[in-house]
N, C-alpha and C positions, 0 to 999 in steps of 0.2 A: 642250446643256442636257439634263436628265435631273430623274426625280421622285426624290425622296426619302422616307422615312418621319420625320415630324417628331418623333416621341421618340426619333428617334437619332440626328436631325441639329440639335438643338434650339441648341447652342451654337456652330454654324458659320455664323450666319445673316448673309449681308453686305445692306448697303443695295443692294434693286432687288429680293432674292432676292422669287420670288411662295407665298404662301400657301393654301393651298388646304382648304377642309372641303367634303368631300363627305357627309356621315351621313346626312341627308336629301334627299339627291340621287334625285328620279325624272322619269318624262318624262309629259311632257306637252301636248295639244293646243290651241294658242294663236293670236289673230291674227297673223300675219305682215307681213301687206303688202295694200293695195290697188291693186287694177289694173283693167283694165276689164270683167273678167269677173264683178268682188265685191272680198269678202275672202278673200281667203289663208288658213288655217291649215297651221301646221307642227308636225310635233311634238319637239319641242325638251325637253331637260335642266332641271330647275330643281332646288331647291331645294339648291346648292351655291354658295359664297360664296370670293371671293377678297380676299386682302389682299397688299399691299406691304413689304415691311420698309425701314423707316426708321432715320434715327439712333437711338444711344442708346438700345433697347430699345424703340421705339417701331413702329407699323406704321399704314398709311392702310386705308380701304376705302370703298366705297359704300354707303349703304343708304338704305332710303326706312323718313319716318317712320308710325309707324302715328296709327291712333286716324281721325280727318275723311276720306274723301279729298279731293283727290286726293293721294294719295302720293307726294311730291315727293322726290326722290333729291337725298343730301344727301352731302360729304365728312366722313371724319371720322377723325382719329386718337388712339391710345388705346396704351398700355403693354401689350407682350404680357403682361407678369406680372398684368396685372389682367384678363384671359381666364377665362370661365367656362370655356369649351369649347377645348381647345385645337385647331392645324391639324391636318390628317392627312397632309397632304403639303408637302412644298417643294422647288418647282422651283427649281434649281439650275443656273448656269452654269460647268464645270468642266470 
């Protein structure tokens, strides 16, 4: 498996390929884990998003909805053509 640049590999996309935006991607200091000393923090990656490729032009992803919390993470799939933003990468098995 291996990354890809998605505006070059935009038309080779098989179902399972993974989707990846990173633009907003930085790190950050979050709860982890409980154990019996407290809470954990780790400082961990955020603000980067993955999707699946699907049939038929299609791709899944996760996302929690906004607005109330709590922020319940939700499946959802969507036409890449209809992408505001497109991927920046796709991982590829080849």
């Amino acid at each position: 498996m291996a990354w890809y640049l998605y505006k070059e590999n935009k038309e080779n996309l098989n179902i399972g390929d993974i989707l990846l935006w990173e633009k907003d991607i930085h790190w950050e200091w979050i709860p982890w884990e409980i154990n019996e000393g407290g809470v954990v923090s780790k400082n961990i990656p955020i603000g980067f998003h993955f999707g699946i490729v699907e049939d038929n032009g299609y791709f899944s992803d996760v996302t929690r909805r906004r607005g109330i919390p709590p922020h319940y993470p939700f499946l959802r799939k969507r036409k890449l053509e209809d992408l505001k933003t497109s991927p920046d990468w796709i991982l590829i098995q080849k």
